[in-house]
N, C-alpha and C positions, 0 to 999 in steps of 0.2 A: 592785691590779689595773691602774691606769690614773695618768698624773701628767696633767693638764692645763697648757699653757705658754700662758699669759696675757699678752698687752705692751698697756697701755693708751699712744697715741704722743697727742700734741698736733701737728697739722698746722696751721699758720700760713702767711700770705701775706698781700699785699695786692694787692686784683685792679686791673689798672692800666688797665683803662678806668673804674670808676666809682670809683678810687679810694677805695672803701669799704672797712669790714675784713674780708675774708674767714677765717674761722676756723672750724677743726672738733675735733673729739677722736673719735677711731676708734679704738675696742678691738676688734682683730685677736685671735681665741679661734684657733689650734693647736690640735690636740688629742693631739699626740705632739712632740717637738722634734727628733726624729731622722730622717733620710731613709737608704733602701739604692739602692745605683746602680741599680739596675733599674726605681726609678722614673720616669716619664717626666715627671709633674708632682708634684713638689716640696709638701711642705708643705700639705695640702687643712687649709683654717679657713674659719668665716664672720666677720664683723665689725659691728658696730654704728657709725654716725656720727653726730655730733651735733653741731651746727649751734652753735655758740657765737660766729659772728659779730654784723653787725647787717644782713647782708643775706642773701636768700634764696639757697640754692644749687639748683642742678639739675643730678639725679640719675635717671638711667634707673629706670624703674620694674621692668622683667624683669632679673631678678642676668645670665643670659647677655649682655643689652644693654650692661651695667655690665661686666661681664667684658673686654670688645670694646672698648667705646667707653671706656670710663673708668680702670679699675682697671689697675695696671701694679707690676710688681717691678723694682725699680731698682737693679743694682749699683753698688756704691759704687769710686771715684767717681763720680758721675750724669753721663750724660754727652749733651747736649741735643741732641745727632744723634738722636734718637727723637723729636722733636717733630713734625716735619713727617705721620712716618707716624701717629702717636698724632692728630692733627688730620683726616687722613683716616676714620681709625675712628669718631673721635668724630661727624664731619658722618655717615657711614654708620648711627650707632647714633640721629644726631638724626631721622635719615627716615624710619628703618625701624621707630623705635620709641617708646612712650609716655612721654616724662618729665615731672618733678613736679619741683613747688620745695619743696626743706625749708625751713620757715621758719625764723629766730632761735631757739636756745633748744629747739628740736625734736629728738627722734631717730626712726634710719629703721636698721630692720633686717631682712635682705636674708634671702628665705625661699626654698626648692625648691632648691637646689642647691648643693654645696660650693664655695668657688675652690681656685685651686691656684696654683701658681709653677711657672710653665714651665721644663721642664729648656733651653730654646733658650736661653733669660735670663740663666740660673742654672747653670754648671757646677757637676757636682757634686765637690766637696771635703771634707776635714775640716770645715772650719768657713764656711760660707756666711754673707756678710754685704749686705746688701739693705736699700732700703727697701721699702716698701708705698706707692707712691702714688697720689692720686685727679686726674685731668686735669676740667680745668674750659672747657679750648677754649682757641685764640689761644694758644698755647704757656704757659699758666700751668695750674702746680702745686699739689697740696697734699700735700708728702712727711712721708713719719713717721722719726723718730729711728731710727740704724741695728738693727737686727733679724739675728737670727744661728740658723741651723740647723746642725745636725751632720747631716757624713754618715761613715756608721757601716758597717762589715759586721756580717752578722745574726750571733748567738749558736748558732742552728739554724731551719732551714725543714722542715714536715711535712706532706706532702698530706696536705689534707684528704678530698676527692671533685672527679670531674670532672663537670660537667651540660654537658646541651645542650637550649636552649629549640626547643619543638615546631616554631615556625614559623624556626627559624632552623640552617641547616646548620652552625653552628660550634659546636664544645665549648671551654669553658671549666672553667679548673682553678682549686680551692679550695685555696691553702695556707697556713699559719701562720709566722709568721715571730716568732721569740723575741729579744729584744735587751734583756738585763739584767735587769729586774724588769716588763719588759711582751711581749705578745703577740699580735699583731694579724694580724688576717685580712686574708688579700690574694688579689685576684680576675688571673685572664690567661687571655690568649687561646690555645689549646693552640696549642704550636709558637712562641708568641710570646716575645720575651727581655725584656719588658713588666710591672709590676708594678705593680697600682693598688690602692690601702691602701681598705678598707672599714669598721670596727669593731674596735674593741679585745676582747679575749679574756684569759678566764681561767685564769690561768697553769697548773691541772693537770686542770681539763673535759675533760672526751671531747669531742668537736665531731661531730654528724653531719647528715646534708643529705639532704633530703627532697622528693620535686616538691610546688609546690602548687598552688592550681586556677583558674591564669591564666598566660598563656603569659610566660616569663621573671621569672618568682617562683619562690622557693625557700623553703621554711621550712627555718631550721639552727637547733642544736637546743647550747647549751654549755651542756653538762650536762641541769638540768631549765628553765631558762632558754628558751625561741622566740624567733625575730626572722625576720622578713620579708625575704628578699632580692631586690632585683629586680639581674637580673643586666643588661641593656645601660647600667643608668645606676649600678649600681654603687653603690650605696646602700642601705641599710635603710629600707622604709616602715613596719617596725612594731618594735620591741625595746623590754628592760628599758633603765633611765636607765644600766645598767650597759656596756651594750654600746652602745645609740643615743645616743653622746655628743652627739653634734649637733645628732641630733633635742631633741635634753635641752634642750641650750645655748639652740638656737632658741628654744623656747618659750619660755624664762624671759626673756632677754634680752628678746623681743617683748613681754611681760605686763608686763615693769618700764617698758619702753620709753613703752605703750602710759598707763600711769601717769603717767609724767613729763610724757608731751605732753598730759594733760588737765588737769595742776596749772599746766603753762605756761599753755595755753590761759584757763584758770580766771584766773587771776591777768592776763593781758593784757585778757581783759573788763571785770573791777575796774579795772583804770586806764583802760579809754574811758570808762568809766559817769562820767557828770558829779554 
């Protein structure tokens, strides 16, 4: 039904005011590896980071602050004319919004919302090649090994249904979009040339759509399968692990996460304990 494209990067640096080792490992989860031109944002994945320096990092605590201030796709060659503006976001994201220090040894994963790779960034091509990188302020980095997406034309596209939510005069169109051995739902704006990727689907399901009882929810329906759809933010808040890949991904990544940082913790007490 579905391939998941996993790249675990090791991001390195060393930050050159406290000359200390700044070190991370960020596993980038994709959850398709293909993009179609009508995409406007490239590539929706979430990511896990994990602090493997010996100093603490800081990270916007809201994924949108992170988004803005931090988080960045970087065509290869990198090319460090983006500093100056990336440093402005970053001061923007430091005022407007709450951050935290990950400590040594810790992981932090980023919940409510997918990222994506700007089609502004990212022309789209055959083969797109990028990093992923996390900005730390004062023009330093912390870039991942190069990363590659296909862009593909679809196999076949099938409206699904068009809705429109009660409080909002636009209709939005449901369609499916087939490319090889996968099939994924994609949400636009009627009349728009726009196409934003929502869940994966099962390659011979009826798919039908249903209002449900909150304004810009939809229940769809693949096959006997349900899932949640809120349609302005273009996501599922309820599905099988079949469909809500993300939602899937999140939770486990967070549960092992949440694991990790207690055996850390656990073990840093043991060694203050005299």
């Amino acid at each position: 039904m579905r391939k998941y494209y996993s790249l675990i990067t090791m991001l390195a640096g060393i930050a050159s005011l406290s000359f200390a080792e700044t070190n991370a490992l960020i596993e980038v989860q994709f959850f398709k590896n293909w993009v179609i031109e009508r995409e406007p944002n490239f590539g929706h994945f979430n990511l896990a980071i994990k602090n493997t320096g010996t100093v603490s990092i800081l990270l916007a605590n809201d994924p949108g602050y992170f988004q803005i201030g931090q988080l960045a796709t970087r065509l290869l060659p990198l090319d460090s004319s983006r500093d100056s503006r990336q440093e402005e976001e970053y001061k923007i994201m430091g005022g407007a919004g709450e951050c935290f220090s990950l400590p040594p040894g810790e992981t932090h994963v980023y919940e409510g919302r997918k990222f994506f790779l700007p089609k502004s960034q990212i022309p789209f091509s055959e083969e797109m090649r990028f990093t992923v990188s996390v900005y730390l302020g004062k023009g330093f980095w912390l870039d991942s090994e190069p990363m590659t997406l296909k862009g593909v034309a679809p196999d076949s596209e099938e409206h699904i249904a068009t809705v429109t939510d009660g409080g909002n005069p636009h209709q939005y169109e449901l369609t499916a979009v087939t490319y090889k051995n996968e099939r994924w739902l994609y949400s636009s704006l009627q009349g728009s040339s726009s196409y934003f990727s929502v869940c994966p689907l099962s390659l011979t399901n009826k798919i039908r759509v249903e209002p449900h009882d909150a304004k810009g929810l939809f229940k769809i329906w693949d096959g006997n399968k349900p899932m949640i759809f809120h349609m302005t933010q273009v996501m599922l808040t309820e599905g099988s692990d079949e469909n809500n890949v993300y939602g899937k991904w999140t939770r486990e990544r967070k549960q092992k996460a949440e694991a990790d940082n207690a055996e850390v913790r656990r073990k840093k007490a043991e060694a203050q304990t005299p």
